[in-house]
PQR file of N, CA, C, O and H, with PARSE charges and radii, in Angstrom:
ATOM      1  N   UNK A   1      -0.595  -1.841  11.806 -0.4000 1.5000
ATOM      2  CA  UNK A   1      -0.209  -2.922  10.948 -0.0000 2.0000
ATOM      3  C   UNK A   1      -1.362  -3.306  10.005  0.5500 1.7000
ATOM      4  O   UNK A   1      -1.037  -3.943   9.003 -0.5500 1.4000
ATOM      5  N   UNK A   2      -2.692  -3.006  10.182 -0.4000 1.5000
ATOM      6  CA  UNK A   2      -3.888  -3.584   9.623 -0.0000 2.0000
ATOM      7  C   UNK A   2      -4.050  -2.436   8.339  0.5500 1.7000
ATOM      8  O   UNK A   2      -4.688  -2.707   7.322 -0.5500 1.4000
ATOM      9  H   UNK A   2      -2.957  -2.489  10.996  0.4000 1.0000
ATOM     10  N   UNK A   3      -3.420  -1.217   8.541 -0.4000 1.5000
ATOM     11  CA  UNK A   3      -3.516  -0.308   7.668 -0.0000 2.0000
ATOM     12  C   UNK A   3      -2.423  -0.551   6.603  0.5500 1.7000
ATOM     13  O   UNK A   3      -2.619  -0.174   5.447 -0.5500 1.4000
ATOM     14  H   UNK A   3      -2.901  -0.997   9.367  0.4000 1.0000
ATOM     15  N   UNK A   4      -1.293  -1.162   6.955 -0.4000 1.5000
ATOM     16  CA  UNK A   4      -0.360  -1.471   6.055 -0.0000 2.0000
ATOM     17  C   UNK A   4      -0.761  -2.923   5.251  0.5500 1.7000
ATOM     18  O   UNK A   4      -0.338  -2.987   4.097 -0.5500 1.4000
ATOM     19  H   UNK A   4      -1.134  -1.468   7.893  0.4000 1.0000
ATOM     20  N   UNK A   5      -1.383  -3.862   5.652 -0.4000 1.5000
ATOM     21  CA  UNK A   5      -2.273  -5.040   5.082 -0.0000 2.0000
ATOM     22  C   UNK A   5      -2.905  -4.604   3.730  0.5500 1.7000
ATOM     23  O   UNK A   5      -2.657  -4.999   2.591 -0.5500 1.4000
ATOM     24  H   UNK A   5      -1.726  -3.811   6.590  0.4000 1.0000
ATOM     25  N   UNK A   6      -3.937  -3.528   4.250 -0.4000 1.5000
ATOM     26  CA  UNK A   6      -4.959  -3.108   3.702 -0.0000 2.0000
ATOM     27  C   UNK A   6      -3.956  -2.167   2.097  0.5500 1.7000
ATOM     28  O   UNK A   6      -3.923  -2.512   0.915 -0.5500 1.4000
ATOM     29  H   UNK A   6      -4.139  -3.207   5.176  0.4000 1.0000
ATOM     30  N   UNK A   7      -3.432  -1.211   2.651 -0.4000 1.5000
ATOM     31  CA  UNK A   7      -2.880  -0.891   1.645 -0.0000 2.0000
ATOM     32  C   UNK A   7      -2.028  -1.439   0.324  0.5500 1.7000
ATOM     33  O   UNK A   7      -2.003  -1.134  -0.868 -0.5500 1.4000
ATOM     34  H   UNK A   7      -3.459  -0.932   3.611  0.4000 1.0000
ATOM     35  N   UNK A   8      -1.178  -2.642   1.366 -0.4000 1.5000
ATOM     36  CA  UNK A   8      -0.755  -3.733   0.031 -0.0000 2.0000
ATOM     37  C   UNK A   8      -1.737  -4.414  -0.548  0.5500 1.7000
ATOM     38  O   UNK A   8      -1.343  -4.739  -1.668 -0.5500 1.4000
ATOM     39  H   UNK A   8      -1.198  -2.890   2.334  0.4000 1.0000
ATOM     40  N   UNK A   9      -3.073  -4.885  -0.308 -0.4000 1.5000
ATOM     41  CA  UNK A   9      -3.576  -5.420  -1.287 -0.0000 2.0000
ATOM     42  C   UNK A   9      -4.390  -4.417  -2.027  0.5500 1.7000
ATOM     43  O   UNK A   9      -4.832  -4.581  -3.164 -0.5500 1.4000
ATOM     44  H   UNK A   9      -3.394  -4.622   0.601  0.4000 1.0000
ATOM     45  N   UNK A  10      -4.532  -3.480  -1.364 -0.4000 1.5000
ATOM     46  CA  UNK A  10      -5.290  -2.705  -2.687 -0.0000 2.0000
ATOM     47  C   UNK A  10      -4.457  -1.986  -3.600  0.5500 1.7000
ATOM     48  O   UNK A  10      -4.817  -1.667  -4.733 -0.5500 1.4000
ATOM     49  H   UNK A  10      -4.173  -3.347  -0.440  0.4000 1.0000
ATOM     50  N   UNK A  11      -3.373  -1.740  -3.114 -0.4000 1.5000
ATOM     51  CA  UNK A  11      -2.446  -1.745  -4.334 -0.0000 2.0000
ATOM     52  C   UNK A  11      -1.816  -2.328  -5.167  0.5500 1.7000
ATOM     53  O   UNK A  11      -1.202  -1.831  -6.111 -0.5500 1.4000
ATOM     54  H   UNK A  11      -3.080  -1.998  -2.194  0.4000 1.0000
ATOM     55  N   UNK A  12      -1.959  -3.875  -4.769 -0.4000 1.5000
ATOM     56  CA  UNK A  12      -1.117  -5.196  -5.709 -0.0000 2.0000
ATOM     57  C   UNK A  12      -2.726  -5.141  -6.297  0.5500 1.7000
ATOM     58  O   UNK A  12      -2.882  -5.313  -7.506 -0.5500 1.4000
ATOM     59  H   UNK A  12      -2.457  -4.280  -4.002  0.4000 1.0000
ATOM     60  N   UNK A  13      -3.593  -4.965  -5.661 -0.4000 1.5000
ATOM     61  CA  UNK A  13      -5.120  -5.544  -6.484 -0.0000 2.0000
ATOM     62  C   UNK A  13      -5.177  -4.239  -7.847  0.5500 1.7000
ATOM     63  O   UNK A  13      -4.956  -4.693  -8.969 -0.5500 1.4000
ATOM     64  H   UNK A  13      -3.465  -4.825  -4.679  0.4000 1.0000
ATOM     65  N   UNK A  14      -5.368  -3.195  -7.786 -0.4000 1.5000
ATOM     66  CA  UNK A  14      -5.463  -2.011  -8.417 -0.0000 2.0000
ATOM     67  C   UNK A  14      -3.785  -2.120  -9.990  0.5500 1.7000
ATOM     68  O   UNK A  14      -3.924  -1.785 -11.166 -0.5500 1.4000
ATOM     69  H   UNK A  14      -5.547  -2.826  -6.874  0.4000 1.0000
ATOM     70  N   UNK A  15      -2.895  -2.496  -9.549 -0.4000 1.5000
ATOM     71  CA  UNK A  15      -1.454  -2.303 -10.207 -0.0000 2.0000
ATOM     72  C   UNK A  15      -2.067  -3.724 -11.210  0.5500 1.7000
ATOM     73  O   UNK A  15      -2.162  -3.569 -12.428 -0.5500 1.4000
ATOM     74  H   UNK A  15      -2.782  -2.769  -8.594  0.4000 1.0000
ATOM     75  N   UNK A  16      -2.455  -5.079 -10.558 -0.4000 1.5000
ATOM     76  CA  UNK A  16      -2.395  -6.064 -11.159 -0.0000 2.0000
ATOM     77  C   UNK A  16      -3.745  -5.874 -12.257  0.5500 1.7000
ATOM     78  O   UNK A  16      -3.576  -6.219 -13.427 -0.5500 1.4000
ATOM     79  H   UNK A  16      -2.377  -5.206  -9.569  0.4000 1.0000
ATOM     80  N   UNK A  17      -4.820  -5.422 -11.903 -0.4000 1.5000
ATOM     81  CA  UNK A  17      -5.696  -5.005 -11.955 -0.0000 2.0000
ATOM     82  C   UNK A  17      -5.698  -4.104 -13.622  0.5500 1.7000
ATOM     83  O   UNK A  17      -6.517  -4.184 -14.537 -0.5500 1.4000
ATOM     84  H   UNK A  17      -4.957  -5.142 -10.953  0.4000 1.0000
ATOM     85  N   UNK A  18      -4.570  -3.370 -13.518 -0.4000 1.5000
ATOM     86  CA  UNK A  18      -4.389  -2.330 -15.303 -0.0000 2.0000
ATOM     87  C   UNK A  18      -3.293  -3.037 -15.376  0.5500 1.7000
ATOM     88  O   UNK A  18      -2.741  -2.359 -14.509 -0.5500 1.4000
ATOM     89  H   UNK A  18      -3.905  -3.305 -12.774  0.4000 1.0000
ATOM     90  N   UNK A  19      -2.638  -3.667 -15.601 -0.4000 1.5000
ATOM     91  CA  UNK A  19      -1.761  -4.909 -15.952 -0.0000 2.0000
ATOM     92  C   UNK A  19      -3.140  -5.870 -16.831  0.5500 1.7000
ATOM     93  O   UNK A  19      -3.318  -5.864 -18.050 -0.5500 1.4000
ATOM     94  H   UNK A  19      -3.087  -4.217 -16.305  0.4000 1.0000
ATOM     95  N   UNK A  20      -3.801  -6.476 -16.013 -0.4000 1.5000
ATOM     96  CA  UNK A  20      -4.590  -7.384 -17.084 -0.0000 2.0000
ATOM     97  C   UNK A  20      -6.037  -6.428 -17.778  0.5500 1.7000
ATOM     98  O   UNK A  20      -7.093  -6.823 -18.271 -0.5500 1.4000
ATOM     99  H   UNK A  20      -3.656  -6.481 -15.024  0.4000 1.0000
ATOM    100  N   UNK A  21      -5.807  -5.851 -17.678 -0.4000 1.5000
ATOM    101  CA  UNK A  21      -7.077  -4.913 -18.526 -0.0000 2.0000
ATOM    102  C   UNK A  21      -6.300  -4.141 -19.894  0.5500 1.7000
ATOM    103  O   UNK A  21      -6.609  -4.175 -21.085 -0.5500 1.4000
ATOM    104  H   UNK A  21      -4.949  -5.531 -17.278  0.4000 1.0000
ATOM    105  N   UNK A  22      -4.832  -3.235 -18.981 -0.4000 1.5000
ATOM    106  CA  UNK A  22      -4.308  -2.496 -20.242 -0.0000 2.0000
ATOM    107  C   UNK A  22      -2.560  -3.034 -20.654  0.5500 1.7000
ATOM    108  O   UNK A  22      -1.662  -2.552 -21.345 -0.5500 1.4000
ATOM    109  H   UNK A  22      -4.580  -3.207 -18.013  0.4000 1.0000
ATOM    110  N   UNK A  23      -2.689  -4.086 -19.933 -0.4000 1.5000
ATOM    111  CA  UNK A  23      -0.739  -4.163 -20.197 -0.0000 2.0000
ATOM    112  C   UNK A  23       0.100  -3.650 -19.787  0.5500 1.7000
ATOM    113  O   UNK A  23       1.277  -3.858 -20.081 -0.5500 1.4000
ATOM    114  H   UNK A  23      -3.419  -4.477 -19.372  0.4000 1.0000
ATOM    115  N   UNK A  24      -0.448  -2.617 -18.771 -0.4000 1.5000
ATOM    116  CA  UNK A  24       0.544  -1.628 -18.491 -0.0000 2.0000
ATOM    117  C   UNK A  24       0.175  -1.659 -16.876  0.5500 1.7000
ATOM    118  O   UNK A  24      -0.878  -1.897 -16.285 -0.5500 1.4000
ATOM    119  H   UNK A  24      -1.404  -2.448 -18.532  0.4000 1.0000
ATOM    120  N   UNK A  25       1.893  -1.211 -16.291 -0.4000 1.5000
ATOM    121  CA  UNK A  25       1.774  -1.230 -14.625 -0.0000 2.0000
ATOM    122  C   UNK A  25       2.536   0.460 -14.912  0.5500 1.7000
ATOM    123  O   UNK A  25       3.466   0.732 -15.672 -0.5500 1.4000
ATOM    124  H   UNK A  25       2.748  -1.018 -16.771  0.4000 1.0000
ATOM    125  N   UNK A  26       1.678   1.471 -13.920 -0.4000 1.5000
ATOM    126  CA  UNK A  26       1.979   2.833 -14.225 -0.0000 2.0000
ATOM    127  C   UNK A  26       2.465   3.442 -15.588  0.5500 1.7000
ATOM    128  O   UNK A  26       3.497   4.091 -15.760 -0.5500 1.4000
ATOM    129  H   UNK A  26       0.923   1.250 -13.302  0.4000 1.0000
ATOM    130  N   UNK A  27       1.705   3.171 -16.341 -0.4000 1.5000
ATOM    131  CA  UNK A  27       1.873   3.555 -17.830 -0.0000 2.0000
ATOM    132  C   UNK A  27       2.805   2.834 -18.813  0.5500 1.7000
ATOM    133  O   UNK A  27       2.689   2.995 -20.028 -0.5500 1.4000
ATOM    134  H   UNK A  27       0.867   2.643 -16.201  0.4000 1.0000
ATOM    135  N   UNK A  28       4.030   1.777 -18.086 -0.4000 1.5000
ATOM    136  CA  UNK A  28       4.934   1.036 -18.630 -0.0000 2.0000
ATOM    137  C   UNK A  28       4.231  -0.147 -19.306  0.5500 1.7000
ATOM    138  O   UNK A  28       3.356  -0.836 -18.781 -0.5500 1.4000
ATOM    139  H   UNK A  28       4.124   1.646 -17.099  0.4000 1.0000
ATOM    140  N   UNK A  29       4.813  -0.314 -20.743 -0.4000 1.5000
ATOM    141  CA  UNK A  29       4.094  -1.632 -21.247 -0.0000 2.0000
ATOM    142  C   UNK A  29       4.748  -2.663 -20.852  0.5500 1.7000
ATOM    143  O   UNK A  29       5.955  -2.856 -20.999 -0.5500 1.4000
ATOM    144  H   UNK A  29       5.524   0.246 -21.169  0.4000 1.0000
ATOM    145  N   UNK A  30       3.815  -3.497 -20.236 -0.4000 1.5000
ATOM    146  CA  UNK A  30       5.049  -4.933 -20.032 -0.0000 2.0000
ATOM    147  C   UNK A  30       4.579  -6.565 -20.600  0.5500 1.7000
ATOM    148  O   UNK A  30       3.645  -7.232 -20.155 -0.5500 1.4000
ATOM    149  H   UNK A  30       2.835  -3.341 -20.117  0.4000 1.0000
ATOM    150  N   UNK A  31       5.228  -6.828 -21.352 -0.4000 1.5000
ATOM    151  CA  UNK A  31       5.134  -8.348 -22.182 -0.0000 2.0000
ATOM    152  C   UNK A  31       4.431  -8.917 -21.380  0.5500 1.7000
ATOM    153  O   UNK A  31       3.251  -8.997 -21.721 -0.5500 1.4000
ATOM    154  H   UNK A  31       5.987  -6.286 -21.714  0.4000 1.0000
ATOM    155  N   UNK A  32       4.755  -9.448 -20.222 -0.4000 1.5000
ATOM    156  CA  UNK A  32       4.018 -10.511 -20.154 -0.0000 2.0000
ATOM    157  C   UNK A  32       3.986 -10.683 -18.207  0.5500 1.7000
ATOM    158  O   UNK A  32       4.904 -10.101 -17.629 -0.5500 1.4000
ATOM    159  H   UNK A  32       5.714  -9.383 -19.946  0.4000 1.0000
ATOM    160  N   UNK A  33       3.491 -11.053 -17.784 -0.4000 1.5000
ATOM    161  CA  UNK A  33       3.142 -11.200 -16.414 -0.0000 2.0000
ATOM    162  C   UNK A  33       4.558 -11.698 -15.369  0.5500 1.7000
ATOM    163  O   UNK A  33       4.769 -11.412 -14.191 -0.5500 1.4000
ATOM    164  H   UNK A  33       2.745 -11.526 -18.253  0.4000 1.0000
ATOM    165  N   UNK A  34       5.043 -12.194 -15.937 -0.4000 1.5000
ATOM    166  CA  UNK A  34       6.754 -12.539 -15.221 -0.0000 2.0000
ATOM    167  C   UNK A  34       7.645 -10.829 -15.115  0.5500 1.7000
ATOM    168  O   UNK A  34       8.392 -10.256 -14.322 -0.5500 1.4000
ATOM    169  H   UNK A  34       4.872 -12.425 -16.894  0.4000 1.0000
ATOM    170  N   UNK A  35       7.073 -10.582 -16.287 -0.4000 1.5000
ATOM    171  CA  UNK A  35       7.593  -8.666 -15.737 -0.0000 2.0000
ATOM    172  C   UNK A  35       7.464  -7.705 -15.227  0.5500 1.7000
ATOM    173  O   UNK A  35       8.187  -6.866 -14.690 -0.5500 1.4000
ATOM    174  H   UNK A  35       6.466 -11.047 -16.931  0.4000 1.0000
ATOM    175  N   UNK A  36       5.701  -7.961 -15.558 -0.4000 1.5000
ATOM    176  CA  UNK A  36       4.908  -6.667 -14.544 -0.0000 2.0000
ATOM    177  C   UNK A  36       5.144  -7.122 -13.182  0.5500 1.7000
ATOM    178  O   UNK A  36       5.686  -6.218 -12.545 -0.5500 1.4000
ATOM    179  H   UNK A  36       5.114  -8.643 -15.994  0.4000 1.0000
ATOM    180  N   UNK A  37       4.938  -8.241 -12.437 -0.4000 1.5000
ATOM    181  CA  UNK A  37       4.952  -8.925 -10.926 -0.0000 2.0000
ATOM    182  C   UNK A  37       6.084  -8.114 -10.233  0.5500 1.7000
ATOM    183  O   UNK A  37       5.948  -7.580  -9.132 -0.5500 1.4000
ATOM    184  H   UNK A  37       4.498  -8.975 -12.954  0.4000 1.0000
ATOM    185  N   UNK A  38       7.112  -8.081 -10.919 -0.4000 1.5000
ATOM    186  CA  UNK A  38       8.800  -7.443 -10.287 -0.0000 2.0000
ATOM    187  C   UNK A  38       8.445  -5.825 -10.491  0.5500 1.7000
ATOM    188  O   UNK A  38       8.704  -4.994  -9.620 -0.5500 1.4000
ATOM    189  H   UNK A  38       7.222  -8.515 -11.813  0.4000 1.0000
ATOM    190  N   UNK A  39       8.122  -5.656 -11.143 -0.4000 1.5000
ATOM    191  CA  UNK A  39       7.853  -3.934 -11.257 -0.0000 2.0000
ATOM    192  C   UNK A  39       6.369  -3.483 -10.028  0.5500 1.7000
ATOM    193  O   UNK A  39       6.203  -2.397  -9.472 -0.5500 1.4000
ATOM    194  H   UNK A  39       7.911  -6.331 -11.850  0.4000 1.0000
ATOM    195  N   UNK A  40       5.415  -4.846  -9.908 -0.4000 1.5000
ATOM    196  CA  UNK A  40       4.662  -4.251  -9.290 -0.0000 2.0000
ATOM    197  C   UNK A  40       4.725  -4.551  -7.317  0.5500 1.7000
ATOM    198  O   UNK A  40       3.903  -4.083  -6.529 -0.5500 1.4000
ATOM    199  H   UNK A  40       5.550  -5.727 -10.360  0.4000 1.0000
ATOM    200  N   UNK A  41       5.828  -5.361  -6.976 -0.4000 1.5000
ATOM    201  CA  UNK A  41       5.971  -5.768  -5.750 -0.0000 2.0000
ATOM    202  C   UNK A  41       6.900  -4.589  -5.084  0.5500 1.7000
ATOM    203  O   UNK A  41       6.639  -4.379  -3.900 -0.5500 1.4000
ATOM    204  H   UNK A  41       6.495  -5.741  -7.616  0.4000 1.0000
ATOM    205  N   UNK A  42       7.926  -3.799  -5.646 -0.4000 1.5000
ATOM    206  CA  UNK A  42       8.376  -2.893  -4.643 -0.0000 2.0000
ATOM    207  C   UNK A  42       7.285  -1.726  -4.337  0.5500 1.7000
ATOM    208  O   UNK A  42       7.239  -1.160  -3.245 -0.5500 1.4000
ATOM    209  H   UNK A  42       8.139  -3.970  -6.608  0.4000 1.0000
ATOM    210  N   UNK A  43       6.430  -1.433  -5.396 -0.4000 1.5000
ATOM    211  CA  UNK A  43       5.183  -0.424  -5.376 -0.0000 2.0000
ATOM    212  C   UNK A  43       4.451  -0.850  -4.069  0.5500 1.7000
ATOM    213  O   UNK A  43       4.319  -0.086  -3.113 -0.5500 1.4000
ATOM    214  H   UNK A  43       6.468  -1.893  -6.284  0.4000 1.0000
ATOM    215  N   UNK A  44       3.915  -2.326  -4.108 -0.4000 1.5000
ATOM    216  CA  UNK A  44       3.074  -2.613  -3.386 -0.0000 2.0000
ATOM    217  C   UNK A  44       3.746  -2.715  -1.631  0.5500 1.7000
ATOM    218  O   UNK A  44       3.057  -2.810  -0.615 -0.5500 1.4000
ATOM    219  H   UNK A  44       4.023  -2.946  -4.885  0.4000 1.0000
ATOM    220  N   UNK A  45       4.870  -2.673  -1.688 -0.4000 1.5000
ATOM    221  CA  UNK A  45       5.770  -2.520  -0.449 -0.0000 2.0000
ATOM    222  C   UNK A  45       6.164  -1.388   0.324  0.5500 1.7000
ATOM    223  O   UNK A  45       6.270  -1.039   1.499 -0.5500 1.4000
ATOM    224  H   UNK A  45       5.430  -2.596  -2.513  0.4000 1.0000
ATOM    225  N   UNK A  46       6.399  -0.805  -1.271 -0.4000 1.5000
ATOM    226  CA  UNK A  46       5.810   1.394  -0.569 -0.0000 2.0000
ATOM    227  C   UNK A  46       4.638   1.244   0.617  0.5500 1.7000
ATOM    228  O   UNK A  46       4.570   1.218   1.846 -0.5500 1.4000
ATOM    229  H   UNK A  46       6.313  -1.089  -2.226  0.4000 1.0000
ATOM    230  N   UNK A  47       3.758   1.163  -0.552 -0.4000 1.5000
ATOM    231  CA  UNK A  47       2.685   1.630  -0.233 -0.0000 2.0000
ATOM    232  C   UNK A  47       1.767   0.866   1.195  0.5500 1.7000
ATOM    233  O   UNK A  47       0.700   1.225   1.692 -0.5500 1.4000
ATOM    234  H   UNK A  47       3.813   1.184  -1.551  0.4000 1.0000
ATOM    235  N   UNK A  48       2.847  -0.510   1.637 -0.4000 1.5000
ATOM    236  CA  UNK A  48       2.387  -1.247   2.814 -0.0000 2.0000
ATOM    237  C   UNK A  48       3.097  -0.431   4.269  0.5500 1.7000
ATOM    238  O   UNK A  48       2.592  -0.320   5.386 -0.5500 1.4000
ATOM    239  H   UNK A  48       3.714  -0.801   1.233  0.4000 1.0000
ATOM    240  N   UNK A  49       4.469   0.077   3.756 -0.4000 1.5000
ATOM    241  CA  UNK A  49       4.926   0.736   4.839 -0.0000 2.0000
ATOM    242  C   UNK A  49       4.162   2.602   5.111  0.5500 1.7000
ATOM    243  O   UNK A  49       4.017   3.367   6.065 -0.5500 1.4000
ATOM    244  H   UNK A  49       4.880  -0.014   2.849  0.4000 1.0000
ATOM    245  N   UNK A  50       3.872   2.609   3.676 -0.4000 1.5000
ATOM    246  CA  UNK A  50       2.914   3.828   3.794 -0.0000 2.0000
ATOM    247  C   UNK A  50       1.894   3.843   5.072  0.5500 1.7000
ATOM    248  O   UNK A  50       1.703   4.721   5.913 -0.5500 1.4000
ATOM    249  H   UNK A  50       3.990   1.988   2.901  0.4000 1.0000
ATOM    250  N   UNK A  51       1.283   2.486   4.901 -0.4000 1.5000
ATOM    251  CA  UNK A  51       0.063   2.776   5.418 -0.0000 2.0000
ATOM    252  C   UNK A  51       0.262   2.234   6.614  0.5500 1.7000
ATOM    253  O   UNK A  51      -0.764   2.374   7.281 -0.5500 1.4000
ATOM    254  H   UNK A  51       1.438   1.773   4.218  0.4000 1.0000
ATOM    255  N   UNK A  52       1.505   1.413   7.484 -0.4000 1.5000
ATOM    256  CA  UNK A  52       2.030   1.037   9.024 -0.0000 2.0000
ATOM    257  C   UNK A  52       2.537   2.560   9.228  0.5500 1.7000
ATOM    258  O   UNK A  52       2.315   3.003  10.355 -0.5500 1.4000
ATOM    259  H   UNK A  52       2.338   1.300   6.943  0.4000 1.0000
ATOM    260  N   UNK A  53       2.925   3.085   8.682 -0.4000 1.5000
ATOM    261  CA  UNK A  53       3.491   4.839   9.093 -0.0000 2.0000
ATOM    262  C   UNK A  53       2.441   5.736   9.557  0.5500 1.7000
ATOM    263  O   UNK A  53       2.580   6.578  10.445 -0.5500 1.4000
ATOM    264  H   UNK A  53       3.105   2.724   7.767  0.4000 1.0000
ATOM    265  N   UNK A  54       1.188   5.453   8.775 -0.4000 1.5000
ATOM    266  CA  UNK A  54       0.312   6.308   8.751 -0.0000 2.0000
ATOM    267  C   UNK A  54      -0.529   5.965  10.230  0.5500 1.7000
ATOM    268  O   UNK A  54      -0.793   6.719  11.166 -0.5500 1.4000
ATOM    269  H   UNK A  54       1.075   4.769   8.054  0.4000 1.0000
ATOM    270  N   UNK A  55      -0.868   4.321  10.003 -0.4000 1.5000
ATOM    271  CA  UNK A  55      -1.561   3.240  11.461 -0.0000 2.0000
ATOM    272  C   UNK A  55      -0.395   3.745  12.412  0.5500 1.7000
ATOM    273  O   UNK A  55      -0.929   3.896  13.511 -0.5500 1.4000
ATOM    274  H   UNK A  55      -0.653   3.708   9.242  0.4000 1.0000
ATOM    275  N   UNK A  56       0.647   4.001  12.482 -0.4000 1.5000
ATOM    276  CA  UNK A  56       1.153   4.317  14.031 -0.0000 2.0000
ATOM    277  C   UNK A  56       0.997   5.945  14.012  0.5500 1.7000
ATOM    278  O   UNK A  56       0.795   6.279  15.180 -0.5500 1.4000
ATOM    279  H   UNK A  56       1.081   3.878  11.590  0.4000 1.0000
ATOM    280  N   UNK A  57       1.003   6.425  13.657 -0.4000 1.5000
ATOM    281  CA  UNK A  57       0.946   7.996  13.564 -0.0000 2.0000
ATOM    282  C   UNK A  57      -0.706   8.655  14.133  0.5500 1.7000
ATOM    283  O   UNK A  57      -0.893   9.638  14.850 -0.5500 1.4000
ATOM    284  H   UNK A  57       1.167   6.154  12.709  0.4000 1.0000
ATOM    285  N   UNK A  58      -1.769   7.693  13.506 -0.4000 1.5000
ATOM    286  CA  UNK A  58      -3.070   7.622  14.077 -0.0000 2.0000
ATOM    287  C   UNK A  58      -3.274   7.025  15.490  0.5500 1.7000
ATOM    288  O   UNK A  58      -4.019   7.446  16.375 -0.5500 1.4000
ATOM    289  H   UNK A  58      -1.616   6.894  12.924  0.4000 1.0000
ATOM    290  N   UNK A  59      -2.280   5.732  15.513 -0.4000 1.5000
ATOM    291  CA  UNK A  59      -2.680   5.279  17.248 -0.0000 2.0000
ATOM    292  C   UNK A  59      -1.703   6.341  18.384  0.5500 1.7000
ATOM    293  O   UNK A  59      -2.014   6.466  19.569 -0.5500 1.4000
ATOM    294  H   UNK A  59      -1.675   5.390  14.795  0.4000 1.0000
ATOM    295  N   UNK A  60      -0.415   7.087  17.702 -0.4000 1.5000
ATOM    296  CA  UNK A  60       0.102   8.262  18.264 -0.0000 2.0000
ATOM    297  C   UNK A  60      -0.944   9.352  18.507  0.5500 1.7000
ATOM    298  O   UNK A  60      -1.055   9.755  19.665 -0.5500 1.4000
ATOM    299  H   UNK A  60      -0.163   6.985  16.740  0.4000 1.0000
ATOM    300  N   UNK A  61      -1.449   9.694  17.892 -0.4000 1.5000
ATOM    301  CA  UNK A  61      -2.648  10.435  18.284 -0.0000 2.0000
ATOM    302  C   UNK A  61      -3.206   9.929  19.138  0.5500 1.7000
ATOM    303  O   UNK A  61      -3.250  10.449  20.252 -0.5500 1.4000
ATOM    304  H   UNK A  61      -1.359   9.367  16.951  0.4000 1.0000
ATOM    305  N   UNK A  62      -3.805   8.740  18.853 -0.4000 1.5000
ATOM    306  CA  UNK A  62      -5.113   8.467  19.871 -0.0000 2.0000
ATOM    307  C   UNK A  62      -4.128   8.511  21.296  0.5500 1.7000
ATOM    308  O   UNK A  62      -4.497   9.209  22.241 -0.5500 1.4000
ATOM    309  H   UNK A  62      -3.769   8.317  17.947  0.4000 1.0000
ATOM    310  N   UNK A  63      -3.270   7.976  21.350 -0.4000 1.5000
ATOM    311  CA  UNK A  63      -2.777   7.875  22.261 -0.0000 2.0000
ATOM    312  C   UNK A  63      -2.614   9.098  23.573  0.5500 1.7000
ATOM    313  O   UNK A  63      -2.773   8.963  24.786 -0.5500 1.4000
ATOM    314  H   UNK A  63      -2.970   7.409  20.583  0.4000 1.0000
ATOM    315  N   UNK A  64      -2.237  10.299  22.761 -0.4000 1.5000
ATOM    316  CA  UNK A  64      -1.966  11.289  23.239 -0.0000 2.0000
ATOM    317  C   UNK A  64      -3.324  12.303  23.920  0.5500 1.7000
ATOM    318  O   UNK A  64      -3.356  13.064  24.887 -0.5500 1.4000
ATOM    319  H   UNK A  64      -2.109  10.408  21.775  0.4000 1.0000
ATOM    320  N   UNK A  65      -4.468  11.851  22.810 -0.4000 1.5000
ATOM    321  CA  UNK A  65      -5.632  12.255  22.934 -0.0000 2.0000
ATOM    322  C   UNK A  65      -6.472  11.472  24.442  0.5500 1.7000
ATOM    323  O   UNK A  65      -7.430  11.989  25.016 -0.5500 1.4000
ATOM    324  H   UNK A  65      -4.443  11.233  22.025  0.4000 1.0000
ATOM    325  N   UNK A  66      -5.947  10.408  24.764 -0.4000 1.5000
ATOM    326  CA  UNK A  66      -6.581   9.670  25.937 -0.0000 2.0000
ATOM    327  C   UNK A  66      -5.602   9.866  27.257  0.5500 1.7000
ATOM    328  O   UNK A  66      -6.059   9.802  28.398 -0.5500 1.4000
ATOM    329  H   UNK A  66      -5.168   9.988  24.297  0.4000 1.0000
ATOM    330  N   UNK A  67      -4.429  10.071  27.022 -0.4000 1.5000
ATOM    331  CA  UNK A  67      -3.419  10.633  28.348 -0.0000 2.0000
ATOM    332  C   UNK A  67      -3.766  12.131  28.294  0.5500 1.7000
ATOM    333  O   UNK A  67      -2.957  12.711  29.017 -0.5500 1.4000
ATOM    334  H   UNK A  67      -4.057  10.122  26.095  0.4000 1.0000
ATOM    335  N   UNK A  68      -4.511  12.879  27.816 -0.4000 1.5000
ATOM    336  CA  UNK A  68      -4.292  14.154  28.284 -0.0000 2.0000
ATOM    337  C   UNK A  68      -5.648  14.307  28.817  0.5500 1.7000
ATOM    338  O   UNK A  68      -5.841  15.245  29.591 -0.5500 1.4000
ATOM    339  H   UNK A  68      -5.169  12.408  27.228  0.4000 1.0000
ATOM    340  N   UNK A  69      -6.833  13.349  28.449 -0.4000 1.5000
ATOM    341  CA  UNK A  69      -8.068  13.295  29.449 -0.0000 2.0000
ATOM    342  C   UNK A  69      -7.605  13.075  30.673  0.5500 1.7000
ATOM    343  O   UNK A  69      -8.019  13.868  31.518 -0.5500 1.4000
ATOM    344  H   UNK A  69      -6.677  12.588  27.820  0.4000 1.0000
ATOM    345  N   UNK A  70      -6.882  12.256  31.033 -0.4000 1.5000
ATOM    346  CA  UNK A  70      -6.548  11.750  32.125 -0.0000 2.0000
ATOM    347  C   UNK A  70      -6.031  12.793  33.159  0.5500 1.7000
ATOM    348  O   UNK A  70      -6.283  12.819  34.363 -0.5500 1.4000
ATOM    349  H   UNK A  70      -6.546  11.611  30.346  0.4000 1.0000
ATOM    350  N   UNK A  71      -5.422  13.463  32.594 -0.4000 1.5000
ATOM    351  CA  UNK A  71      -4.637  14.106  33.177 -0.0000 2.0000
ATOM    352  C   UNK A  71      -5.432  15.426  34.000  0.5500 1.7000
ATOM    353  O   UNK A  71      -4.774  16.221  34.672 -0.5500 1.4000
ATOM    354  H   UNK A  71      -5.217  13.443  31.615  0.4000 1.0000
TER
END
């Protein structure tokens, strides 16, 4: 879950981030900040379940890696 944290803000930080530098959220120009926000919250929601997929897939490992010492 701490990996999916981590990933939404560095991706709302990074998206919001060329939004106020270039106007643009993934190359799209967008008027004004009420537009980019909606274009940039399902991105940042990817990329939170990205990274809970990835955090259980790593503690699946570890997991497997400490029951087979055992064994």
């Amino acid at each position: 879950m701490i990996f999916g944290l981590l990933f939404a803000k560095y991706s709302m930080s990074a998206l919001y981030n060329s939004y106020i530098s270039f106007g643009t959220v993934l190359g799209v120009h967008m008027q004004s900040k009420a537009e980019a926000l909606p274009a940039i919250y399902p991105i940042t929601s990817a990329c939170a379940i990205t990274g809970v997929t990835l955090g259980s897939i790593a503690s699946w490992i570890f997991c497997i890696t400490i029951c087979k010492r055992q064994i």
